[in-house]
MILO-900016 format. One record per residue (C-alpha): residue in three letters; x, z, y; residue number from 0. Coordinates in Angstrom, 1 decimal, always signed. Layout:
pt residuo: ALA&u: X&w: Z&v: Y&num: NUM
...
END
This chain:
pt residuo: UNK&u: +98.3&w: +93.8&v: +127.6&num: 0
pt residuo: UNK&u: +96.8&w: +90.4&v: +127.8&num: 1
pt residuo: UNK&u: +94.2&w: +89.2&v: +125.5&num: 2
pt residuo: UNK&u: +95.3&w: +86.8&v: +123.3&num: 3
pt residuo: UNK&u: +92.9&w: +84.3&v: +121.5&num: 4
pt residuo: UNK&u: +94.1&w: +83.1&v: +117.9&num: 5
pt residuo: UNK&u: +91.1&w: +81.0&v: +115.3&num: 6
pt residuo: UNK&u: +90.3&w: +82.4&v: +112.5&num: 7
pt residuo: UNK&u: +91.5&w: +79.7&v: +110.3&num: 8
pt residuo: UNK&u: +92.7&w: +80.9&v: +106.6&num: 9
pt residuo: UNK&u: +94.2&w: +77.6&v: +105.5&num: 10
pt residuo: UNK&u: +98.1&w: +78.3&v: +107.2&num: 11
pt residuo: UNK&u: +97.8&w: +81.6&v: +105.5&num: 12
pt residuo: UNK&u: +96.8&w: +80.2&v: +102.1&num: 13
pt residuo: UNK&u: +99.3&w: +77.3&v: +102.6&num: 14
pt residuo: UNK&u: +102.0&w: +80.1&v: +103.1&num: 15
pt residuo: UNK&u: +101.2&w: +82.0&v: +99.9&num: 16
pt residuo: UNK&u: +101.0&w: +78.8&v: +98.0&num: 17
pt residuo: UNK&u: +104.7&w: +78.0&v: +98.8&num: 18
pt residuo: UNK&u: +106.0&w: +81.4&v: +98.1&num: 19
pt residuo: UNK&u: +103.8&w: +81.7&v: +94.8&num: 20
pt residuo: UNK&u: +106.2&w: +78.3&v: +94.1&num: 21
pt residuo: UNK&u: +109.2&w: +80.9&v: +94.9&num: 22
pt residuo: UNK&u: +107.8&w: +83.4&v: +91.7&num: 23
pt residuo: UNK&u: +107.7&w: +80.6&v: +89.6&num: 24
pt residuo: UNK&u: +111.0&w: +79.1&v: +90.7&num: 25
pt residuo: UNK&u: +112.8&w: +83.0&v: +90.3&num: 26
pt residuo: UNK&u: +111.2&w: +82.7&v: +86.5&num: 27
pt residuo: UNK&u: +112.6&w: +79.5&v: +85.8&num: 28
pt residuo: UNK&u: +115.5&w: +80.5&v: +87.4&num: 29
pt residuo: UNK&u: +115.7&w: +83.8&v: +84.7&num: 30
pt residuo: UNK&u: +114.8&w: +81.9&v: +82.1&num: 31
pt residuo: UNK&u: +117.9&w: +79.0&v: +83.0&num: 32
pt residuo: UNK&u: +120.5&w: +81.6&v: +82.7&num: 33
pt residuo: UNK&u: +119.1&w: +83.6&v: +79.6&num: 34
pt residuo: UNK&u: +121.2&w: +82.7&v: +76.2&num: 35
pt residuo: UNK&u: +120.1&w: +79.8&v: +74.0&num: 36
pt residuo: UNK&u: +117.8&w: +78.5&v: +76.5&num: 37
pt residuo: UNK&u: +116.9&w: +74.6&v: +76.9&num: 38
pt residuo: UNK&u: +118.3&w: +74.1&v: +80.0&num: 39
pt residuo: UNK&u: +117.9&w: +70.5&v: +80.6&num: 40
pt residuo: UNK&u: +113.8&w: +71.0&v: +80.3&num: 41
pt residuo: UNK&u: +114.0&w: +74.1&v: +82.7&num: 42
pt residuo: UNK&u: +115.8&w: +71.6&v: +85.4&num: 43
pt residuo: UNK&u: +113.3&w: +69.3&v: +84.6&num: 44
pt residuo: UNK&u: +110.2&w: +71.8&v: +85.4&num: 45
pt residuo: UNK&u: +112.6&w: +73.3&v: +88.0&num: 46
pt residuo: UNK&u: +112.4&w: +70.2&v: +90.2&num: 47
pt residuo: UNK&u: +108.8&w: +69.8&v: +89.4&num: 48
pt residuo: UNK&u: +108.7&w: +73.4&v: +91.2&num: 49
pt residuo: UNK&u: +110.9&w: +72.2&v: +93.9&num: 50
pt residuo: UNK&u: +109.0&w: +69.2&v: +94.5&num: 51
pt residuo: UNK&u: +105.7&w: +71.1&v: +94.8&num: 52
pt residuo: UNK&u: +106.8&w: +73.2&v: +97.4&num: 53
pt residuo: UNK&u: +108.5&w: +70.7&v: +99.3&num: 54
pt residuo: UNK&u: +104.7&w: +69.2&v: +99.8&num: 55
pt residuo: UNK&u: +103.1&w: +72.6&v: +100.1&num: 56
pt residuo: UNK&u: +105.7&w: +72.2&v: +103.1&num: 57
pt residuo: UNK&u: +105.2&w: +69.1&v: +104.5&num: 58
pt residuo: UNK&u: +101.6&w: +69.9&v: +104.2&num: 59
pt residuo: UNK&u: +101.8&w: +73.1&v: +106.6&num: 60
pt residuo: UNK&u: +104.0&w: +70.8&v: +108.9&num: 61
pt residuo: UNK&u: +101.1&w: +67.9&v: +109.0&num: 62
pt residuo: UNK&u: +98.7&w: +70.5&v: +109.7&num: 63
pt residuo: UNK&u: +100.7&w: +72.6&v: +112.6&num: 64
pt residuo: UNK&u: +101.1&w: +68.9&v: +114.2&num: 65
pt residuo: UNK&u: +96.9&w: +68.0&v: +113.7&num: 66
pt residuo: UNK&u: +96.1&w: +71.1&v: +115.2&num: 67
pt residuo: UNK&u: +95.4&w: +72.4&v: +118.6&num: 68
pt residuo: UNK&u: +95.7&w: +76.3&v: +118.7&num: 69
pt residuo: UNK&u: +97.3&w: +77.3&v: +115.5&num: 70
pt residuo: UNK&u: +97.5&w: +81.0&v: +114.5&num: 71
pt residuo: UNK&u: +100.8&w: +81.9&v: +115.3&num: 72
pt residuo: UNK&u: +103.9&w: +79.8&v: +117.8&num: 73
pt residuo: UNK&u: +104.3&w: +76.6&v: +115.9&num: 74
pt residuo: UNK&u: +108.1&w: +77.0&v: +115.8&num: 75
pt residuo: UNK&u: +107.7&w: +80.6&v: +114.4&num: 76
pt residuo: UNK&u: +105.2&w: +78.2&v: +111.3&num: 77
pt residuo: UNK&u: +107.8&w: +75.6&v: +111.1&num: 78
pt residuo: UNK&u: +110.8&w: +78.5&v: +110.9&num: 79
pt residuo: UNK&u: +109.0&w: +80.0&v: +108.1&num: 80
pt residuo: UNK&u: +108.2&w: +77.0&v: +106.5&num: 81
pt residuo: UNK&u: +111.6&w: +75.8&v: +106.0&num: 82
pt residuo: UNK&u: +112.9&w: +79.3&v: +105.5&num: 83
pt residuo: UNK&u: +110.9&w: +79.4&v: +102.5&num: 84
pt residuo: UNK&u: +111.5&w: +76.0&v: +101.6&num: 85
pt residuo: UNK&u: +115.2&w: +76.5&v: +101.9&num: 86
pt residuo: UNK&u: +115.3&w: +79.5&v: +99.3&num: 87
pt residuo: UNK&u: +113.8&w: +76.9&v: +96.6&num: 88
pt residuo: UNK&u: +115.8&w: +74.4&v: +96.9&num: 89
pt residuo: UNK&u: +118.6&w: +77.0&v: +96.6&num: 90
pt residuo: UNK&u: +117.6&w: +78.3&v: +93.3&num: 91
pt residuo: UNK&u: +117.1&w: +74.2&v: +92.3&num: 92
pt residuo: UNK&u: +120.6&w: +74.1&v: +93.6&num: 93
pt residuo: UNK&u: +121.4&w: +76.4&v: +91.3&num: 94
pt residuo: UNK&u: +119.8&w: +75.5&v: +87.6&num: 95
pt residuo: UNK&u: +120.8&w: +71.9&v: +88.5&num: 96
pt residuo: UNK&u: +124.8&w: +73.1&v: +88.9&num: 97
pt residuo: UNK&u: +124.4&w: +75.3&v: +85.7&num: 98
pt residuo: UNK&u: +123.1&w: +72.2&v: +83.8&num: 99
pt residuo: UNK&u: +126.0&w: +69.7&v: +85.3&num: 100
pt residuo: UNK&u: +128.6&w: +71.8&v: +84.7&num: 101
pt residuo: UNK&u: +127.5&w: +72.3&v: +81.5&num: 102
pt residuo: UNK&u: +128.8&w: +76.1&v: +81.7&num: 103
pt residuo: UNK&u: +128.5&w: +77.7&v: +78.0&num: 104
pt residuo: UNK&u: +129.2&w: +81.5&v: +78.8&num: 105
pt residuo: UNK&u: +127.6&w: +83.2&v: +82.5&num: 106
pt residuo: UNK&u: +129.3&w: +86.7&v: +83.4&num: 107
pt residuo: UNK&u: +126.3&w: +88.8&v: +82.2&num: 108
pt residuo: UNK&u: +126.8&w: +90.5&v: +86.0&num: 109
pt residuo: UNK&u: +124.7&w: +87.3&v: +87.1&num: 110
pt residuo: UNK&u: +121.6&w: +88.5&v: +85.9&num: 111
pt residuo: UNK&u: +121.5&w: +91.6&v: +88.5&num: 112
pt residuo: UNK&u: +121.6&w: +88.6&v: +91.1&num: 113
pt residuo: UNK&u: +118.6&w: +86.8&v: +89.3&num: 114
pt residuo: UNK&u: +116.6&w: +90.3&v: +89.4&num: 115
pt residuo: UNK&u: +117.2&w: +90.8&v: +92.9&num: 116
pt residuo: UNK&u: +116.1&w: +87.0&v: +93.7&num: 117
pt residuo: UNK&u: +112.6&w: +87.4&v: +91.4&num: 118
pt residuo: UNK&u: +111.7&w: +90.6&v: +93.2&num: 119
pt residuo: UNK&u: +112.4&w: +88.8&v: +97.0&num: 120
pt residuo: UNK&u: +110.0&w: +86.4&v: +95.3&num: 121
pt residuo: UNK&u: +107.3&w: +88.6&v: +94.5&num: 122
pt residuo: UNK&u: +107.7&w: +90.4&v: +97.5&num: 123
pt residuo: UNK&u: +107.5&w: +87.3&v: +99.5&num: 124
pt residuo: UNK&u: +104.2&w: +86.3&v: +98.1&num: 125
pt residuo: UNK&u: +102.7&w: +89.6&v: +98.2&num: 126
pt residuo: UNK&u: +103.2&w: +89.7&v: +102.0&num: 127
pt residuo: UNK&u: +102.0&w: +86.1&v: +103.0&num: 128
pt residuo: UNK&u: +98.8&w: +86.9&v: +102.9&num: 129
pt residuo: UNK&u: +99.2&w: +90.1&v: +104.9&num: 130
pt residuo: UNK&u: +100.1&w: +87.3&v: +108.1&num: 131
pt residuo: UNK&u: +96.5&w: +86.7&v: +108.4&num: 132
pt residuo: UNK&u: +96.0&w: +90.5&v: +109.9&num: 133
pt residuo: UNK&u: +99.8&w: +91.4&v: +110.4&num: 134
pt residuo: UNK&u: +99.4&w: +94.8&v: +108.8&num: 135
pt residuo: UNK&u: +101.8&w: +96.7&v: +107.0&num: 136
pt residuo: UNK&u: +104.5&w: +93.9&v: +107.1&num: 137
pt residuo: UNK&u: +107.4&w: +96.6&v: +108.3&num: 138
pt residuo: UNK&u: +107.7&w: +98.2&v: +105.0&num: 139
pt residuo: UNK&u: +108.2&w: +94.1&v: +103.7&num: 140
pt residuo: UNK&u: +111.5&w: +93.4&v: +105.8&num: 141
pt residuo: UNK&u: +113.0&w: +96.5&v: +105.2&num: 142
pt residuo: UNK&u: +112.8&w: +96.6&v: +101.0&num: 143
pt residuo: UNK&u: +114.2&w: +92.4&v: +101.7&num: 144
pt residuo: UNK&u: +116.9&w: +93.9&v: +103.7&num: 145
pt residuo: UNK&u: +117.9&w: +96.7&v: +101.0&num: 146
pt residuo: UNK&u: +117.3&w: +93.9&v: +98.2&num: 147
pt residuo: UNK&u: +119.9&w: +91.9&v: +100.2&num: 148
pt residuo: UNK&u: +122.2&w: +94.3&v: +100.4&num: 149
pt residuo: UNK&u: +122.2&w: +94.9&v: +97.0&num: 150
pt residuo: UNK&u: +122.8&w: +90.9&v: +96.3&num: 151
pt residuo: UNK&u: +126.1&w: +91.7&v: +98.3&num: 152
pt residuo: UNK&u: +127.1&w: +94.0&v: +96.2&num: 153
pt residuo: UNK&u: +126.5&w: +92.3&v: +93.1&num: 154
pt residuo: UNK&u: +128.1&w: +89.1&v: +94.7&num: 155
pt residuo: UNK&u: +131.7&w: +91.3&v: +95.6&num: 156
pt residuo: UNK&u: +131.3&w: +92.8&v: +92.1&num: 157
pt residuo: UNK&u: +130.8&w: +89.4&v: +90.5&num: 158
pt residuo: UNK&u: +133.6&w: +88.0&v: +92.6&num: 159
pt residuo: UNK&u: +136.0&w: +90.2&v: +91.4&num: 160
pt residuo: UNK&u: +135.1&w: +89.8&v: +87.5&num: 161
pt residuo: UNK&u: +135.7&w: +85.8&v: +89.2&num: 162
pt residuo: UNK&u: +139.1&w: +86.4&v: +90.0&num: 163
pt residuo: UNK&u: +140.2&w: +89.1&v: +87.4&num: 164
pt residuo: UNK&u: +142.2&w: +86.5&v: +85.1&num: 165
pt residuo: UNK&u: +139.7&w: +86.8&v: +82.7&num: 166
pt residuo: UNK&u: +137.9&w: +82.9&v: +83.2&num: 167
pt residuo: UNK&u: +139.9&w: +79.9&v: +83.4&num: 168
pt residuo: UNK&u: +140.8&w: +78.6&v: +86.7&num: 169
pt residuo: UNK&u: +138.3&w: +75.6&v: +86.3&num: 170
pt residuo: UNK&u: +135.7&w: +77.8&v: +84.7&num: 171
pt residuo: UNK&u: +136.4&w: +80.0&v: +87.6&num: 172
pt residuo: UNK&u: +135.5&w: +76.9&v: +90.0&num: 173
pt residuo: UNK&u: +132.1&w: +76.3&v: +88.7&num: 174
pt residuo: UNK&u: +130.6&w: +79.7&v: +88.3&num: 175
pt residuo: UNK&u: +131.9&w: +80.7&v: +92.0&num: 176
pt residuo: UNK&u: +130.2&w: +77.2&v: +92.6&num: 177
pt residuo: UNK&u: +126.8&w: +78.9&v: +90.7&num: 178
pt residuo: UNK&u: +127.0&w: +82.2&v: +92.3&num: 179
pt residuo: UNK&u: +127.4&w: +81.1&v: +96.1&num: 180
pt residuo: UNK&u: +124.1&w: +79.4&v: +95.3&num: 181
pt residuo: UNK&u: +122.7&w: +82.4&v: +94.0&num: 182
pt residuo: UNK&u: +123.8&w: +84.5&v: +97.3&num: 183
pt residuo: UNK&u: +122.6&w: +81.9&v: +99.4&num: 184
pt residuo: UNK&u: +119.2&w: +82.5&v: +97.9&num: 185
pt residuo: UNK&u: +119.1&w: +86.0&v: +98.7&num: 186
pt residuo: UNK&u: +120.3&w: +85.3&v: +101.9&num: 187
pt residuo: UNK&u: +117.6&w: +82.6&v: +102.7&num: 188
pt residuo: UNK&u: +115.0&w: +85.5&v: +101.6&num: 189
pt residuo: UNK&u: +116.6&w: +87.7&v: +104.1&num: 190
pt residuo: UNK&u: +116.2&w: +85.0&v: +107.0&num: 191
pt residuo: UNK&u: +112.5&w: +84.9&v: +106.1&num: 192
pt residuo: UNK&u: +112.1&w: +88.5&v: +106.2&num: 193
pt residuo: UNK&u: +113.8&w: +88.3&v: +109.9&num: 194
pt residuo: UNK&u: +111.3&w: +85.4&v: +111.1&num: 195
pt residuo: UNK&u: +108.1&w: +87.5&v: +109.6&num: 196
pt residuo: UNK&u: +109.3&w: +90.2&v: +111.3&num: 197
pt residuo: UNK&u: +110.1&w: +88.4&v: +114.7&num: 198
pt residuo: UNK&u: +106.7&w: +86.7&v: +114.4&num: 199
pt residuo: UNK&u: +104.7&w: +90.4&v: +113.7&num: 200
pt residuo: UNK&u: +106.6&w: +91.5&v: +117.0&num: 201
pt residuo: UNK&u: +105.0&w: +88.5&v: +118.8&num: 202
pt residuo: UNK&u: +101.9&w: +88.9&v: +117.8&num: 203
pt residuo: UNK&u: +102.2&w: +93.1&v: +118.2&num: 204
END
């Protein structure tokens, strides 16, 4: 095997766990958004605050992979995972923001299994980032995302169904299939993020 030279240089690594820390607090606000009697217009408001703060914790790992010469890892395996992660936050903004504009008064209480799936991606995700810095124990992180995502399916189906069971009216049924695609595309983006941390640990294996 080759020897392969990487720096010692902690600031990707930190960079990466401050945007998925962003992700924890994004998957709260996002609990707290769909929770009865809650002030939803302030949680949009500190939910783009959220999204805005990882959008530069972004752009600052982007600045950084272009300013420097040998970075840790392949730069289009940092920029992949920089989006991916980006990508599941502006999700969930996606999400409080349609919940708010709709102006949707009753969410099938099924919603909530989708909202505990997306927190624990989130605290997964930030548990691992720092875990890049040696790439140790990072199997047992893709495969709990991939069972978490699998469950989101099958909350999604189930959720569908309730959707399409007569019981919502056929504008009501618009939005919140509107609200849940968001949510599944969430999961989904966590699941793409698990894939690119697992493609990068085989690189670097």
């Amino acid at each position: 095997m080759p020897f392969r030279f990487r720096p010692v240089d902690a600031t990707f690594y930190d960079l990466f766990t401050q945007l998925a820390n962003q992700l924890v607090q994004g998957a709260a606000l996002l609990a707290e958004m769909l929770g009865d009697g809650s002030d939803r217009k302030l949680i949009a408001e500190r939910m783009r605050e959220e999204e805005h703060r990882a959008d530069e914790a972004t752009h600052d790992i982007i600045r950084r992979v272009n300013q420097t010469f040998v970075t840790p890892f392949d730069r289009e395996d940092i920029y992949a995972l920089a989006s991916g992660l980006d990508d599941i936050m502006d999700f969930m903004e996606e999400t409080v923001d349609l919940v708010l504009l709709y102006e949707v008064e009753q969410l099938p209480s099924e919603l909530a299994e989708q909202v505990e799936v997306i927190q624990r991606c989130a605290e997964l995700t930030a548990e691992t980032m720092p875990r890049l810095q040696t790439m140790k124990n990072l199997e047992e992180f893709w495969i709990e995302l991939n069972r978490l995502e699998n469950a989101g399916d099958k909350s999604y189906r189930r959720i569908l169904v309730k959707l399409f069971s007569g019981e919502f009216e056929a504008l009501e049924v618009l939005k919140l299939k509107d609200i849940v695609d968001s949510l599944e595309h969430a999961v989904d983006a966590f699941e793409k993020v698990a894939n690119i941390i697992e493609q990068i640990a085989v690189k670097e294996s």
